[in-house]
C-alpha positions in Angstrom: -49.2 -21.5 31.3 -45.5 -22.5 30.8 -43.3 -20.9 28.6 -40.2 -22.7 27.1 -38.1 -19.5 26.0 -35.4 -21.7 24.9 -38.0 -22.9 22.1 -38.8 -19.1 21.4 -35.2 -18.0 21.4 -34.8 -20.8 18.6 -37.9 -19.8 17.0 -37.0 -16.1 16.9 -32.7 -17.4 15.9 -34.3 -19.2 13.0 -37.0 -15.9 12.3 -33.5 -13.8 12.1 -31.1 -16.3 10.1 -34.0 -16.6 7.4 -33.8 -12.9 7.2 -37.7 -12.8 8.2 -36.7 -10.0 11.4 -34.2 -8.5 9.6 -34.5 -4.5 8.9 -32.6 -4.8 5.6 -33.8 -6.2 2.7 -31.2 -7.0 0.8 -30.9 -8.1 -3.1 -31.1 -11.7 -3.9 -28.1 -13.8 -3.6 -29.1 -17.2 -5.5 -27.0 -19.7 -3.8 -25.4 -22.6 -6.2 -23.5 -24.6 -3.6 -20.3 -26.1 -4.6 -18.2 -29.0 -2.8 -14.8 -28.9 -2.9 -12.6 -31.6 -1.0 -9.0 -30.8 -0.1 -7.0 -32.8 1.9 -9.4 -35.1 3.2 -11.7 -31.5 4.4 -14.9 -31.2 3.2 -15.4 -27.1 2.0 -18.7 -25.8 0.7 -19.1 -22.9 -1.1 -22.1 -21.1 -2.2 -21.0 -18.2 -4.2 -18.4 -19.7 -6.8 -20.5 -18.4 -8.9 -19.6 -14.7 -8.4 -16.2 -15.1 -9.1 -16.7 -15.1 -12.9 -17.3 -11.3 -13.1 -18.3 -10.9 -16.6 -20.8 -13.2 -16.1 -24.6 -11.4 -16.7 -26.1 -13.0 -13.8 -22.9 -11.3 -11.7 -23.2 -8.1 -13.3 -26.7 -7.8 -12.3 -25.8 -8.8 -9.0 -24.0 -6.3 -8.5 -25.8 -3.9 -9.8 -28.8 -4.4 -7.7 -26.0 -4.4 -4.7 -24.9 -0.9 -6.0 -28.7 0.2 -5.8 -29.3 -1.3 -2.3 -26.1 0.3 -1.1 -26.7 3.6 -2.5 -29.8 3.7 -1.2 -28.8 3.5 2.3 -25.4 5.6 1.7 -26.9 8.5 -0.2 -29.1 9.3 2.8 -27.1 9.6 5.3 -27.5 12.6 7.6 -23.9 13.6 7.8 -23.0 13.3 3.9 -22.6 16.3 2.8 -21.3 17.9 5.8 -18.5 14.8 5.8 -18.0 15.7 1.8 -17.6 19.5 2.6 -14.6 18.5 5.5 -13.0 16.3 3.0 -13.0 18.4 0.0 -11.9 21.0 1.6 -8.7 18.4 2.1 -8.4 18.1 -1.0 -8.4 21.5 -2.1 -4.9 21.5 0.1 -1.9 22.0 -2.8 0.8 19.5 -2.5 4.3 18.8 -3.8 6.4 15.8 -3.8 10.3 15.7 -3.1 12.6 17.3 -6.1 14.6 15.0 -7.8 17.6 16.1 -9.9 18.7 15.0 -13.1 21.6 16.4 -14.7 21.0 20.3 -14.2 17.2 19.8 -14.2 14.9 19.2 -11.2 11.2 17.4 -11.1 8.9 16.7 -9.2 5.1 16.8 -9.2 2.0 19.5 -8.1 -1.4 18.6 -7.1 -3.8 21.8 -6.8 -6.9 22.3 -5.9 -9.6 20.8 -8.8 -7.1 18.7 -9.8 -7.8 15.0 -10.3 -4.3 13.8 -10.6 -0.5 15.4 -9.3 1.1 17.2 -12.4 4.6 16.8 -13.5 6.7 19.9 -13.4 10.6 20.6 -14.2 12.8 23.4 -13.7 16.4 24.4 -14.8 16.6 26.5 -12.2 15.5 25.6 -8.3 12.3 23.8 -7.5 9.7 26.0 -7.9 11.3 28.9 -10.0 10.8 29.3 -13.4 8.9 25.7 -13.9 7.4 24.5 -16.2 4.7 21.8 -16.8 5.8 18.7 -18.9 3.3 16.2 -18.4 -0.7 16.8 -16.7 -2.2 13.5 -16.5 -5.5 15.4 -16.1 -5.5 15.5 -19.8 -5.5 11.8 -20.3 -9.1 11.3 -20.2 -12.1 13.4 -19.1 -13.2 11.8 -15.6 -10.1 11.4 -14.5 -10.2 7.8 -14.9 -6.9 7.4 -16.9 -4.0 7.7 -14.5 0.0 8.1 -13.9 1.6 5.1 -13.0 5.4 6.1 -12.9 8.0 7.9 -14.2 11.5 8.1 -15.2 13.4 11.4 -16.4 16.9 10.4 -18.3 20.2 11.3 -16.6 20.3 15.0 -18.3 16.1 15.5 -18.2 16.1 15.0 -22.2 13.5 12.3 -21.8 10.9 11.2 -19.0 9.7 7.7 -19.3 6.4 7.7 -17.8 3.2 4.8 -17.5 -0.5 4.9 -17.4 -3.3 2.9 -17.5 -7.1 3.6 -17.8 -9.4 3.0 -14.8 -6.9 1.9 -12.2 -5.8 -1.2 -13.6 -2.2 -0.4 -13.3 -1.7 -2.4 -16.8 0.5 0.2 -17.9 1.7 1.9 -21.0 5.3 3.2 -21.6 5.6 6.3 -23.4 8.6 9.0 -23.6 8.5 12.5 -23.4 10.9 14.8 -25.3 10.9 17.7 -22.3 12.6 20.0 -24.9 9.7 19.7 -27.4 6.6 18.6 -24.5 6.0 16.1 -27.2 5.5 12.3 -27.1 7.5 10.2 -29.4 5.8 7.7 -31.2 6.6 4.9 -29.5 4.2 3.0 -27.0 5.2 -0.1 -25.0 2.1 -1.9 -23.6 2.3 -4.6 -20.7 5.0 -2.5 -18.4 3.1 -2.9 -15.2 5.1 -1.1 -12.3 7.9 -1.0 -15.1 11.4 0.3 -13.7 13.1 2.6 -16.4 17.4 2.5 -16.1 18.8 4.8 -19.0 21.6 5.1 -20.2 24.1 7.5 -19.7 23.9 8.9 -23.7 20.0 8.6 -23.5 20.1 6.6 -26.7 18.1 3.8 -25.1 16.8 2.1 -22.1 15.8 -1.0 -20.0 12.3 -1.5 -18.9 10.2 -4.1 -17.6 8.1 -5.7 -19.7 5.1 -8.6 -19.4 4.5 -11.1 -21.9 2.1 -10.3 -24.8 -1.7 -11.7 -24.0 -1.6 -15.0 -26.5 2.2 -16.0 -25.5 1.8 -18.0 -22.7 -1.2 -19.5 -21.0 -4.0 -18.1 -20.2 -3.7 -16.1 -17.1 0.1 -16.4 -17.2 0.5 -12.6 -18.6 0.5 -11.9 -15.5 3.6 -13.2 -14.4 7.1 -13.7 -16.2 8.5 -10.1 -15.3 11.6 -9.6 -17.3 14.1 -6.7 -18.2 14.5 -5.6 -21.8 16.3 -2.8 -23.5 14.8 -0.5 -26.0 16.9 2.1 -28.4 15.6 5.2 -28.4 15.2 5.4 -32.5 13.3 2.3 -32.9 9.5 2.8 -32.8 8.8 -0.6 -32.2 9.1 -3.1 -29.2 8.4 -6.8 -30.1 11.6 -7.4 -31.3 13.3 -5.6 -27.7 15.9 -8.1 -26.6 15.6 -9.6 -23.3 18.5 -8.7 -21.2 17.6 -10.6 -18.0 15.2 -13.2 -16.7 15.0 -16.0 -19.4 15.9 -18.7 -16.9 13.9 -17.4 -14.0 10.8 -18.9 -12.8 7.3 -17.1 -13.4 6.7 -15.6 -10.1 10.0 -14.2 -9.7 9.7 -10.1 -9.4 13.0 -8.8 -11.8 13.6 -4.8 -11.3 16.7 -2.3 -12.5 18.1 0.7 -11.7 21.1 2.7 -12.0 23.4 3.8 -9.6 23.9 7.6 -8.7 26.5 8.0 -11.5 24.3 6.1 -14.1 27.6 4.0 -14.8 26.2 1.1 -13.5 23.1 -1.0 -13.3 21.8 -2.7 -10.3 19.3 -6.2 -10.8 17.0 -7.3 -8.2 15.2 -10.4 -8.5 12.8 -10.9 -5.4 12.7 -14.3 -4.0 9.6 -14.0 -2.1 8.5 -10.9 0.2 11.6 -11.2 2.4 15.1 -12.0 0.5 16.4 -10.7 -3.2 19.3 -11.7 -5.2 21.3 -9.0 -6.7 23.3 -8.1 -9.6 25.5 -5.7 -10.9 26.0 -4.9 -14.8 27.9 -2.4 -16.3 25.1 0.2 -18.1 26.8 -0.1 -21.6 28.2 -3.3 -21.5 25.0 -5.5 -20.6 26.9 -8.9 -21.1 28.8 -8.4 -18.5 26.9 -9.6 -15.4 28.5 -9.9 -11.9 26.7 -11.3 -8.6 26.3 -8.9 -5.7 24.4 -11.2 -2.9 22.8 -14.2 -4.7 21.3 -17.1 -3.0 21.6 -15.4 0.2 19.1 -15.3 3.0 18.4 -11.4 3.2 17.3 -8.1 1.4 19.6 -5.8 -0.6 20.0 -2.7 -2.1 22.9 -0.9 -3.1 24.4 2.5 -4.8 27.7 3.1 -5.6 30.0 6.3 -5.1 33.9 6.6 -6.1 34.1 3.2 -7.3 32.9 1.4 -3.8 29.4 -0.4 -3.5 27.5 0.6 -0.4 25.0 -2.0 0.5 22.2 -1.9 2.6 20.9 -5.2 3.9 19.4 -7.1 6.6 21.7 -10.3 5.9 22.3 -11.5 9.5 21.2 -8.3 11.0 17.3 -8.5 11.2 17.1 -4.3 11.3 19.6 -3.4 8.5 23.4 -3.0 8.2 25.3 -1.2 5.9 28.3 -2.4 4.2 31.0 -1.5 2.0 33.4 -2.6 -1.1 35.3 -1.9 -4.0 33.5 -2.5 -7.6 36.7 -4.6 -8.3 36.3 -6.6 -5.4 32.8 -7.5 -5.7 32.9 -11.2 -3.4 30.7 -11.2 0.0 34.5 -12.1 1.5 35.7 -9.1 0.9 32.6 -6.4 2.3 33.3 -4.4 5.1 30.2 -3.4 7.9 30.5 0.3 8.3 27.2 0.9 9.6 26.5 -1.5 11.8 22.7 -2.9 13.0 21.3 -1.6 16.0 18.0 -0.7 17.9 16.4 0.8 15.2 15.5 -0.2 11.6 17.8 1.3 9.0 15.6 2.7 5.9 17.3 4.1 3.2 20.2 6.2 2.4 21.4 8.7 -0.1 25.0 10.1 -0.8 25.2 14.0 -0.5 28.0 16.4 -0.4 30.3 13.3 -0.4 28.3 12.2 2.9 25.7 9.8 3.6 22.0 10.9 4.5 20.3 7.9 6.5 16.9 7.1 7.4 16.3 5.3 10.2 13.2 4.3 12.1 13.0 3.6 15.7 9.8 2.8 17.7 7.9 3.4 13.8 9.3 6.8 13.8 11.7 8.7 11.6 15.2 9.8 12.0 17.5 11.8 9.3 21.2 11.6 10.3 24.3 12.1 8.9 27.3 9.6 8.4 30.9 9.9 6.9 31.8 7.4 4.2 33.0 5.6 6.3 30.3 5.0 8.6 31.2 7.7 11.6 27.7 9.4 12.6 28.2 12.9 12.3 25.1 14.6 13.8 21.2 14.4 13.6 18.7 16.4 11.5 16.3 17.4 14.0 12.3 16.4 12.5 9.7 18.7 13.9 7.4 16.4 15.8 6.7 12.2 15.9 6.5 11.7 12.0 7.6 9.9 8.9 10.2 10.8 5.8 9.4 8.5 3.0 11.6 9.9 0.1 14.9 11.3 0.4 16.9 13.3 -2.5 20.4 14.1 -3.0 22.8 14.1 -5.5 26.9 12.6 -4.0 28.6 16.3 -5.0 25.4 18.4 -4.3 24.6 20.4 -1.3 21.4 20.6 -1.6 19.2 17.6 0.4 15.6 17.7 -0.1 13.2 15.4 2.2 9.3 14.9 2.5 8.0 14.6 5.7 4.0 13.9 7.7 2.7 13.0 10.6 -1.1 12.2 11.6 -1.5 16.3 12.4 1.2 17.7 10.4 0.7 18.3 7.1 3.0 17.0 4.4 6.0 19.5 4.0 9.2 19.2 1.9 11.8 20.4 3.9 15.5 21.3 2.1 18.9 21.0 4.3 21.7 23.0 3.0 24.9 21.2 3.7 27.3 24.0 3.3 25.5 25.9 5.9 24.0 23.3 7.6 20.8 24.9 7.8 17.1 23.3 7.6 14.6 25.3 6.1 10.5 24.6 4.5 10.9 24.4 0.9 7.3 23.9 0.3 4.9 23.6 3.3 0.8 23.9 2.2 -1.2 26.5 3.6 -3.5 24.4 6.0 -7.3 24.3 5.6 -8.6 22.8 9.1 -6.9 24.3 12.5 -5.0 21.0 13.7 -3.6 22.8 16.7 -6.7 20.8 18.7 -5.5 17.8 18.1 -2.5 15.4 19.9 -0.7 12.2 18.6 0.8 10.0 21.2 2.4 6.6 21.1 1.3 3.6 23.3 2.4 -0.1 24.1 -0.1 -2.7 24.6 0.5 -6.2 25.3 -1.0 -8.8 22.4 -2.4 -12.4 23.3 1.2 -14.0 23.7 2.8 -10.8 25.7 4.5 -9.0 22.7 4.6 -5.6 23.3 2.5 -3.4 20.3 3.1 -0.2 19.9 0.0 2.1 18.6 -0.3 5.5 17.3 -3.3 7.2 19.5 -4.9 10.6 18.1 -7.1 12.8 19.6 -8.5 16.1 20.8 -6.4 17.4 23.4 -9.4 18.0 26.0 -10.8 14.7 25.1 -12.4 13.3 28.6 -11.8 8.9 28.7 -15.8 7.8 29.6 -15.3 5.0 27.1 -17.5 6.8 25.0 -15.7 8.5 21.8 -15.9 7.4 18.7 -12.8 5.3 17.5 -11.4 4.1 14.7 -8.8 1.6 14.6 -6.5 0.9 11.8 -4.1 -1.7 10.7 -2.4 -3.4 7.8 0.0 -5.9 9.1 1.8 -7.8 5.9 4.7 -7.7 3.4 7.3 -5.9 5.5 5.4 -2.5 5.0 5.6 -0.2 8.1 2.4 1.8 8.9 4.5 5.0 9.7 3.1 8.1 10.8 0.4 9.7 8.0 -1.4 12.8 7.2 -4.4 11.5 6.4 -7.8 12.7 4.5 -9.8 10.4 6.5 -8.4 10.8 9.9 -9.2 14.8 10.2 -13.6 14.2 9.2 -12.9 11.6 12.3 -11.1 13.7 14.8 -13.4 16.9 14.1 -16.7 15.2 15.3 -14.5 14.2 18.4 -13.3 11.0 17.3 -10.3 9.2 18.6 -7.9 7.6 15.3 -5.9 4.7 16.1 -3.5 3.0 14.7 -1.8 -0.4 15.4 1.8 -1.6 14.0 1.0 -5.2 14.4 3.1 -7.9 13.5 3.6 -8.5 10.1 5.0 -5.2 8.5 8.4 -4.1 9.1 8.4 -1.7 12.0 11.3 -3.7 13.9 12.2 -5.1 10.9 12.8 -9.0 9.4 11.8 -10.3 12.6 8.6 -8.4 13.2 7.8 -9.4 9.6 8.3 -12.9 10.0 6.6 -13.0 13.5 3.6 -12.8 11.0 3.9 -14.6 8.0 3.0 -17.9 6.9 2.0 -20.3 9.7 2.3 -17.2 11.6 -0.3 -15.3 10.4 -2.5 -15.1 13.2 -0.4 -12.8 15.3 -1.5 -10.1 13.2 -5.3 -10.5 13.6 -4.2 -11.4 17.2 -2.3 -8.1 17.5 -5.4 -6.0 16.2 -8.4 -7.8 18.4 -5.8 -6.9 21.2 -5.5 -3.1 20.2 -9.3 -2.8 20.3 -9.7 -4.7 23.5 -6.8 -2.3 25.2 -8.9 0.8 23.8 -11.8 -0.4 25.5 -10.2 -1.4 28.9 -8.1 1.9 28.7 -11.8 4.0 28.5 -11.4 5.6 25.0 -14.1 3.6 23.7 -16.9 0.8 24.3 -17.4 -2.0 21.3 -20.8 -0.3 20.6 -18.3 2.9 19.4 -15.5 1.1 18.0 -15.2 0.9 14.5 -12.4 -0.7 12.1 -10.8 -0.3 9.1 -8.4 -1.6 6.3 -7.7 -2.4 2.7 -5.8 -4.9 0.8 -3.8 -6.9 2.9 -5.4 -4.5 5.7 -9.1 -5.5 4.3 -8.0 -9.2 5.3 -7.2 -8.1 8.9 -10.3 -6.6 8.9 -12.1 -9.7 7.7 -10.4 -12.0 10.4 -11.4 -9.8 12.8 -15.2 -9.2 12.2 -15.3 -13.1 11.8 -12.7 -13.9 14.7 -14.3 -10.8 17.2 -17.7 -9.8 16.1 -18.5 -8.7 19.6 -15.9 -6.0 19.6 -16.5 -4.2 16.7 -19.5 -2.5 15.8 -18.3 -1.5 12.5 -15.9 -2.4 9.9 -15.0 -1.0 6.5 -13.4 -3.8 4.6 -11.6 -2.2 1.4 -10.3 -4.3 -1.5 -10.2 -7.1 0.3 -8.5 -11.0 0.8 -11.0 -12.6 2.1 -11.4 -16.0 0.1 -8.0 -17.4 1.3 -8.5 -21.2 0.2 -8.7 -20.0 -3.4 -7.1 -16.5 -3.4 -4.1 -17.6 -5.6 -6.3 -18.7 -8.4 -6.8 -14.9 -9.4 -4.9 -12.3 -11.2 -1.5 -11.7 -10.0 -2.0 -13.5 -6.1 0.3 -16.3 -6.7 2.9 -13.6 -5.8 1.7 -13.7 -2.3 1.7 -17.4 -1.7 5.6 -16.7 0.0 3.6 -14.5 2.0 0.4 -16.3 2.9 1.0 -19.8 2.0 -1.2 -22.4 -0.5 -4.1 -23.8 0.1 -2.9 -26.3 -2.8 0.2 -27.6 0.1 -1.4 -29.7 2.8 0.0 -28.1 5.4 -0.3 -24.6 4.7 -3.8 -25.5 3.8 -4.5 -26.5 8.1 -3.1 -23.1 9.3 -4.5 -20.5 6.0 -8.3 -22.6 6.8 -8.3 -21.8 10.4 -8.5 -17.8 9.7 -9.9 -17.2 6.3 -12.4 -15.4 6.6 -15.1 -16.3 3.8 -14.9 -19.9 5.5 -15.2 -18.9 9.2 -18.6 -16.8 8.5 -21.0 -18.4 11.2 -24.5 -18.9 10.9 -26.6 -17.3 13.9 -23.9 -15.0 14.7 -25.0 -10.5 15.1 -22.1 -9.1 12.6 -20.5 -5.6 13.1 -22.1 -3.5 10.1 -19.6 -3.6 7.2 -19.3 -2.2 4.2 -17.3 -4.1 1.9 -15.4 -2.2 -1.3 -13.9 -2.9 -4.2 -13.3 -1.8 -8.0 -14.4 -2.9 -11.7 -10.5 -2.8 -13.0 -8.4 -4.2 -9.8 -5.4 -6.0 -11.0 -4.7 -7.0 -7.4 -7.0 -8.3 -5.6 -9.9 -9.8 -7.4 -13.3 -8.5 -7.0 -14.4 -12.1 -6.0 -13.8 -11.5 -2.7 -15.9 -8.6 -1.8 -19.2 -10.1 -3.6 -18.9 -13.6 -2.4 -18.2 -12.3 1.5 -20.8 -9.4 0.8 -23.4 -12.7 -0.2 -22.7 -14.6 2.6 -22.6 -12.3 5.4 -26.1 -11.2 4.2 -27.1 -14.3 4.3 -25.6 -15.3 7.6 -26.2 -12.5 9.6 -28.9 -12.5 12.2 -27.9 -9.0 13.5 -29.5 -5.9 12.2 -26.5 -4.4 11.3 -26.3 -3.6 7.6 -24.0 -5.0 5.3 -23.3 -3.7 2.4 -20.9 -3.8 -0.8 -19.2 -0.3 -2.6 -18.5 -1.5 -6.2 -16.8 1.8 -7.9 -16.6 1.4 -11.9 -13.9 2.2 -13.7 -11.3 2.5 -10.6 -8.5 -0.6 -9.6 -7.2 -1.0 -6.5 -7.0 2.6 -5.6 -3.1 3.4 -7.6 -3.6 5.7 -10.2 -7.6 6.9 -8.4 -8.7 10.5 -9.7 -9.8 12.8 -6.2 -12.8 13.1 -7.0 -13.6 9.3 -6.8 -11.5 9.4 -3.5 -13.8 12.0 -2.5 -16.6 10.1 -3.1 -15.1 6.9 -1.5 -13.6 7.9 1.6 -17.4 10.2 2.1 -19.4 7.2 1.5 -16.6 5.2 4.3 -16.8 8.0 7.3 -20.3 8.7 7.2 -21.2 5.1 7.1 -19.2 4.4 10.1 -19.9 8.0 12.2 -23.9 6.9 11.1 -23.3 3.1 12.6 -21.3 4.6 15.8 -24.4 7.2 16.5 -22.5 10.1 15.7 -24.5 13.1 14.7 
């Protein structure tokens, strides 16, 4: 008898795609195929009809998901022992950086049981005599009704602060007599990531404000960002005047903010994600508007001290410059470099003591040095290991400098530098609750597809043994000019106790080396990053940490995209994936929400030629049939404002669908959260649980 195993193999291809082999019996996804034709392509889509997410049959949908996934996730051997590792995290106090605002200092505490960081002031020295002024864990009683910002006034009268219920970021203004710990009456709806600018007398402030919902079109409230001003006595809004932003286009991102002696106030209106225009008002006299850098090709921000503007930009100098002139000679012809560009990024800067603190970052990590006003370095603040320093305070005649600063196994400390004794010192360092002395971070450089050199943040037990055997998770982000800087993360120290290896990749796309390495992956560029990424697991492999059958991956956002591209570019390498609040739908991502912000970013489908290069790699239409998937858990949350929850559920269907592999895939809906801003711990608990133990359970880690 003669066999034809090419006619079983079929047989048993077609036994799998029909899901008839398949270990996982997932929910019903009724398929309602739609065809779309753009620019001459035929596209056919099967799940249009999850993106209506109030619709019943959608809501079912996903609530049979949430059973099927629940089922599998609640049993998982390791759960509890993962949840016990990461609460204990979270029991860890923390503190942010002081700020100073006339003789008063703030900044927040998170303790242990706490759901949200509380606001604290003192008019004494951080952490003497403080007091609470605002405990967002009294906003609601799950913890589902978060901070969003805040903005104490120059003397720390006031604090203007935003919230929003479940995550959506939506926010609300209010203000905070500190004196009394009393609200005043007045509520400002629509000030989503609202700057506050006061001024100088605290009788009144700018905001940001979005239109009213019924004003514009339907889905427009979203957009058309503009700055108003709001006197402290009035307890209305609607009739604020608009002080900026009548002329500009919808998309365009408006902020404000004062400089260090309040005198003055500083507009940025954001182009796309790579140039701004900026303007300079006086803070009482908002008539009187005067062009810093407009219609230039670069990014700017700028402070002012003694009646100069210092401005940090990357105008002709891809990795930051600073330059310098009078207020009263305001004309590009007439700036002066001081600081110029060199090998590594320049980050931020704050005037102190009549000096200038500035961050810079070279090779992704972080460096606090001192300059004279007039540019001369002076001498180094030495960091404690390879780590990061995200916010920086000083005041221009204070001595007192306070920093944050992390790494992947160093825990977050705010450190204080005394400048009339030039001494460095711990201001606030928590008392740790896992031993991280085991553990080593060490940088690598791999090459990608086209030879770039990546560099890659490698973690691990010192006595780790390369047999291409660990467990390793790789992450990555790769967009908008954000640099994945070293983190001390609640996720990475579950992984590394069970002896796994954490990686993490500074693809193209963010802004380690700055403008270019952003633009080296942007637009028709795009694929460098998911090129970047497959190339950081491959170099794992070859290198012996790990083998594709213990290789996981993760990301959200932008990040969850990467991850997308690369379970549909690479599904051999992976075996799994968490994909977290996802882009994943990129021929019809800018229909939703607020994503026609990104289009600079990612391009249009609507263009015809952005439309060839954003096809080639999105990932909901690159899903192939007959194709073993890495297990994936997809993610994403009732209230996000961001990303819509479209793209989870459709790529969650179709995967299922597609996937001949036994592999599980399965989709995380969490109620009553958004995009993860604003998240109370104990639904981060629950989340980043349900993520490790899915992938440790997938990678055969016991």
């Amino acid at each position: 008898m003669i066999v034809n195993t090419r006619i079983i193999k079929h047989f048993l291809i077609l036994l799998l795609a029909e899901g008839l082999l398949a270990q996982w019996q997932y929910p019903e996804s009724k398929v309602e195929t739609i065809i779309d034709e753009l620019h001459g392509v035929r596209i056919s889509d099967d799940y249009r009809w999850l993106e209506n997410g109030s619709d019943p049959a959608t809501v079912e949908w996903v609530r049979q998901q949430t059973v099927f996934s629940r089922s599998i996730l609640d049993s998982l051997p390791a759960r509890d022992q993962i949840r016990d590792i990461i609460s204990q995290l979270y029991s860890m106090p923390s503190m942010s950086t002081p700020f100073k605002y006339g003789q008063r200092y703030f900044y927040t505490r998170q303790k242990q049981g706490q759901n949200h960081p509380v606001v604290y002031f003192t008019d004494n020295y951080p952490g003497v005599d403080e007091q609470i002024i605002l405990d967002p864990n009294t906003f609601s009683a799950d913890g589902t009704v978060g901070l969003d910002w805040d903005y104490p006034s120059p003397t720390g009268k006031f604090l203007a602060y935003g919230y929003s219920p479940g995550g959506s970021e939506i926010s609300n203004l209010k203000i905070r007599s500190v004196d009394t710990n009393k609200d005043l009456s007045l509520t400002i709806p629509y000030t989503r990531a609202s700057s506050v600018a006061w001024l100088p007398d605290e009788s009144g402030f700018y905001y940001i404000r979005y239109p009213e919902p019924g004003t514009v079109p339907e889905g427009d409230e979203y957009y058309y960002r503009r700055l108003f001003y709001h006197a402290i006595t009035d307890t209305t809004w609607r009739d604020d005047p608009m002080i900026f932003g009548a002329d500009l286009g919808k998309e365009d991102w408006v902020d404000a903010y004062p400089s260090s002696d309040n005198k003055y106030l500083f507009i940025s209106v954001s182009v796309n994600w790579a140039i701004n225009d900026l303007f300079l008002m006086p803070i009482n006299e908002p008539s009187e508007l005067v062009p810093l850098a407009v219609g230039l090709d670069g990014r700017f921000v700028a402070d002012i001290f003694d009646q100069e503007i210092y401005l940090l930009t990357n105008l002709a100098a891809p990795r930051f410059k600073i330059m310098r002139t009078r207020i009263d000679q305001p004309d590009l012809s007439n700036w002066q470099e001081i600081i110029p560009e060199s090998a590594a990024r320049l980050d931020k800067f704050v005037f102190t003591d009549g000096q200038l603190a500035v961050v810079t970052m070279e090779d992704v990590v972080s460096h606090l040095w001192m300059y004279s006003l007039d540019g001369k370095r002076k001498w180094e603040i030495p960091m404690p290991t390879m780590g990061s320093i995200d916010r920086i305070s000083g005041k221009p005649r204070s001595y007192d400098l306070f920093f944050d600063f992390k790494s992947f196994a160093y825990q977050p400390t705010i450190f204080h530098f005394d400048l009339f004794t030039d001494q460095l010192s711990i201001h606030n360092q928590p008392e740790l609750v896992v031993d991280l002395t085991p553990y080593i971070v060490k940088q690598v450089f791999y090459s990608s597809s086209d030879g770039t050199s990546i560099p890659m943040f490698i973690i691990h037990d010192k006595d780790l043994t390369l047999t291409n055997d660990a467990p390793t998770l790789l992450y990555g982000y790769g967009g908008f000019d954000v640099s994945m800087n070293p983190y001390f993360s609640k996720t990475v120290i579950p992984w590394l106790k069970v002896g796994g290896v954490y990686a993490v990749a500074n693809i193209r796309g963010g802004g380690e080396y700055g403008r270019e390495w952003h633009e080296a992956a942007r637009l028709e560029q795009k694929q460098n990053s998911y090129s970047d990424f497959i190339a950081a697991g491959e170099w794992l492999i070859d290198n012996k940490y790990t083998s594709s059958g213990k290789l996981a991956i993760m990301g959200g956002s932008n990040g969850g995209l990467l991850v997308g591209a690369a379970i549909t570019q690479r599904p051999d390498l992976w075996q799994a994936a968490v994909c977290a609040v996802p882009l994943l739908d990129m021929i019809r991502y800018h229909k939703f929400s607020i994503a026609r912000l990104w289009i600079p970013e990612f391009g249009s489908a609507d263009d015809p030629e952005q439309f060839k290069f954003i096809y080639t790699y999105s990932p909901y239409h690159n899903v192939k049939s007959y194709t073993d998937y890495p297990a994936t858990m997809f993610t994403t949350s009732e209230y996000d404002s961001r990303v819509d929850p479209m793209h989870a559920c459709k790529m969650t269907a179709l995967l299922q669908k597609k996937n001949i592999g036994n592999r599980p895939i399965i989709l995380r809906y969490e109620s009553s959260a958004g995009h993860g801003k604003g998240k109370p711990a104990s639904k981060d608990i629950d989340s980043r649980t349900d993520q490790i133990s899915f992938l440790l359970w997938q990678l055969g880690v016991e």
